[in-house]
C-alpha positions as CSV (number, residue, x, y, z in Angstrom):
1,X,13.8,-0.1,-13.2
2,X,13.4,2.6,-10.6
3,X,10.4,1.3,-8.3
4,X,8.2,4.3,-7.6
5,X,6.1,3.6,-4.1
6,X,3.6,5.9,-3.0
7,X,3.0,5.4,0.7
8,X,-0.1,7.1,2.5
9,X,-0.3,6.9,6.3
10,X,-1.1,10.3,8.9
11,X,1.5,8.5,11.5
12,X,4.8,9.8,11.0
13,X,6.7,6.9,12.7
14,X,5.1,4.2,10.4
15,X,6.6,6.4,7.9
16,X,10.0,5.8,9.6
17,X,9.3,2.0,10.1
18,X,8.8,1.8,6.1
19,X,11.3,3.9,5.2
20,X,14.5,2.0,7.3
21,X,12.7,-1.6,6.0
22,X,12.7,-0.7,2.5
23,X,16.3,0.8,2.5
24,X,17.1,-3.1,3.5
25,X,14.7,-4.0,0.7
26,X,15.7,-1.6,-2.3
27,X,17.6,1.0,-1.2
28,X,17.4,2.7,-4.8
29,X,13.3,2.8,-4.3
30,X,11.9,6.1,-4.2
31,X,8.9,7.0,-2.1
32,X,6.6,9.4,-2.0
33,X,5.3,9.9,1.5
34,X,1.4,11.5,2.7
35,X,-0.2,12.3,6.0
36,X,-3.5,12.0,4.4
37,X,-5.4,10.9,1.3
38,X,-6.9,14.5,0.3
39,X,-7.0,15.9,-3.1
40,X,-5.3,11.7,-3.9
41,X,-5.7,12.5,-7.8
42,X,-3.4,15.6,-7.8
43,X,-1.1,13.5,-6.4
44,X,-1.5,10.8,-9.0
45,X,0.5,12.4,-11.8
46,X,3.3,11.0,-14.0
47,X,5.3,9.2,-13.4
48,X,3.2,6.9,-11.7
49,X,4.0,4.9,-8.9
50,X,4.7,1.0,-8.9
51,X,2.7,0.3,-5.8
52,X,0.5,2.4,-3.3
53,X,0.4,1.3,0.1
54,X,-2.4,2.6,1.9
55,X,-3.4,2.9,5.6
56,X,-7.6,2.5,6.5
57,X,-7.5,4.9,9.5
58,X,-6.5,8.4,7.8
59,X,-7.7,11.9,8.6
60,X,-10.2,14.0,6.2
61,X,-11.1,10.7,4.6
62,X,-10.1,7.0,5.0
63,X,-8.3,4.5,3.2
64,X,-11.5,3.1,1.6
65,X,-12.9,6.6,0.2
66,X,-9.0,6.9,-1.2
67,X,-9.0,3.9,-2.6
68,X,-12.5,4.5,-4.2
69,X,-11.3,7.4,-5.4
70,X,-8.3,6.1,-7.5
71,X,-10.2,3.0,-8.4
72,X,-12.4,5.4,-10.2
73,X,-10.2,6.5,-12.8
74,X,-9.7,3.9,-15.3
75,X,-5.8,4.9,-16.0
76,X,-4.9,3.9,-12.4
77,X,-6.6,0.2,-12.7
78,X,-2.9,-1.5,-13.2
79,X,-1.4,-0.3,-10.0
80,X,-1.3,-2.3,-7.1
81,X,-2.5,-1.2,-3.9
82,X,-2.2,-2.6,-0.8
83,X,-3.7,-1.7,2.3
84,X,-1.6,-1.6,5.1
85,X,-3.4,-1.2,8.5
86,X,-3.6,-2.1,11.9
87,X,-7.4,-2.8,11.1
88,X,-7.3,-6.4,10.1
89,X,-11.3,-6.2,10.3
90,X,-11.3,-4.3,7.1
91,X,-9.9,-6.9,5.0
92,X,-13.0,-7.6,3.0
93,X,-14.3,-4.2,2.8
94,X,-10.6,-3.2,1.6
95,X,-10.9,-6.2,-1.0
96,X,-14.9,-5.6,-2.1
97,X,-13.2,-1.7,-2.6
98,X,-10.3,-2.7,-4.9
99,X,-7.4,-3.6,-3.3
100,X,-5.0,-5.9,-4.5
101,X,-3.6,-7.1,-0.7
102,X,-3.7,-6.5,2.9
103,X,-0.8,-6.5,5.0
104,X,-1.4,-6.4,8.7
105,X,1.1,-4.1,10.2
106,X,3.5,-6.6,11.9
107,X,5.4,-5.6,14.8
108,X,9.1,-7.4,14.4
109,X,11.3,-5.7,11.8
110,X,11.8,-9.0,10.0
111,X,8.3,-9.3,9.7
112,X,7.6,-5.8,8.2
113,X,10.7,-6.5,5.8
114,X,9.1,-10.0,4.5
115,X,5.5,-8.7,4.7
116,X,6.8,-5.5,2.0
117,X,8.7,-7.5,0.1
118,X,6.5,-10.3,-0.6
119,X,4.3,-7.5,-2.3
120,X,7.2,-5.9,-4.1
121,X,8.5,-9.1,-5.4
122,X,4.7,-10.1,-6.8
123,X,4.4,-10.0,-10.5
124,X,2.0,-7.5,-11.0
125,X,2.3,-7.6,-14.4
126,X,0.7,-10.8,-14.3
127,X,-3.4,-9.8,-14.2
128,X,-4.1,-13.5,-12.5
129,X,-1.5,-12.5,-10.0
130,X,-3.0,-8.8,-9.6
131,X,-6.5,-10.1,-9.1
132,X,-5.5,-12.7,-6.5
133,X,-6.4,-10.9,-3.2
134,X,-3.7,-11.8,-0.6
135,X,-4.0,-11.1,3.1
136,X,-0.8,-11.0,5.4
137,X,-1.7,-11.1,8.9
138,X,0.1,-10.9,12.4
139,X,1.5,-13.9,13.8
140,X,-0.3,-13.0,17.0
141,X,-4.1,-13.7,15.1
């Protein structure tokens, strides 16, 4: 199965970051990069993705309005979103809002590889699994 990843972050070198760790992960993923969250439902068209990862601090309007947004619309509630943010004070807000995880962004390569991957290799399927919030957080906190 192709995994579909839609990845929504305004800094272009956390785009980079992702990109070169999940080519170590799955190298036959496709992802579908933003610099910000407007006009989110246009972008939400078949085929779906697997997973949305999803920054807090984004321009126009921030990770929690997104994720409001998609959370709204009943034929996006079985995808996965994880918020993936520097902001580690936003974990509950991000989890009160709908998301499924929060990654801390790590800083070591190894880290950001096993911090992605432990949310790609979750069974999502699984709706115990998908309700269980996780929170992945720097070594450093």
């Amino acid at each position: 199965m192709l995994l579909r990843i839609l990845y929504i972050d305004d800094d272009q070198d956390d785009h980079e970051i992702f990109e070169e760790a999940l080519k170590e992960i799955n190298p036959d993923a496709k992802v579908t990069y933003l610099l910000n969250a407007r006009n989110i439902l246009d972008h939400l068209k078949p085929p779906l993705p697997n997973i949305i990862f999803l920054d807090y601090n984004l321009p126009i309007i921030n990770g929690i309005e997104c994720l409001k947004q998609i959370r709204s619309k009943k034929e996006y509630d079985d995808i996965p979103i994880i918020f993936y943010s520097i902001y580690s004070d936003k974990v509950m807000h991000a989890h009160e809002n709908g998301a499924n995880s929060f990654i801390v962004k790590q800083v070591k390569m190894d880290k950001i590889k096993n911090s992605i991957l432990t949310m790609l290799n979750r069974d999502w399927k699984d709706k115990e699994s998908f309700r269980n919030f996780m929170i992945i957080r720097r070594d450093d906190q």
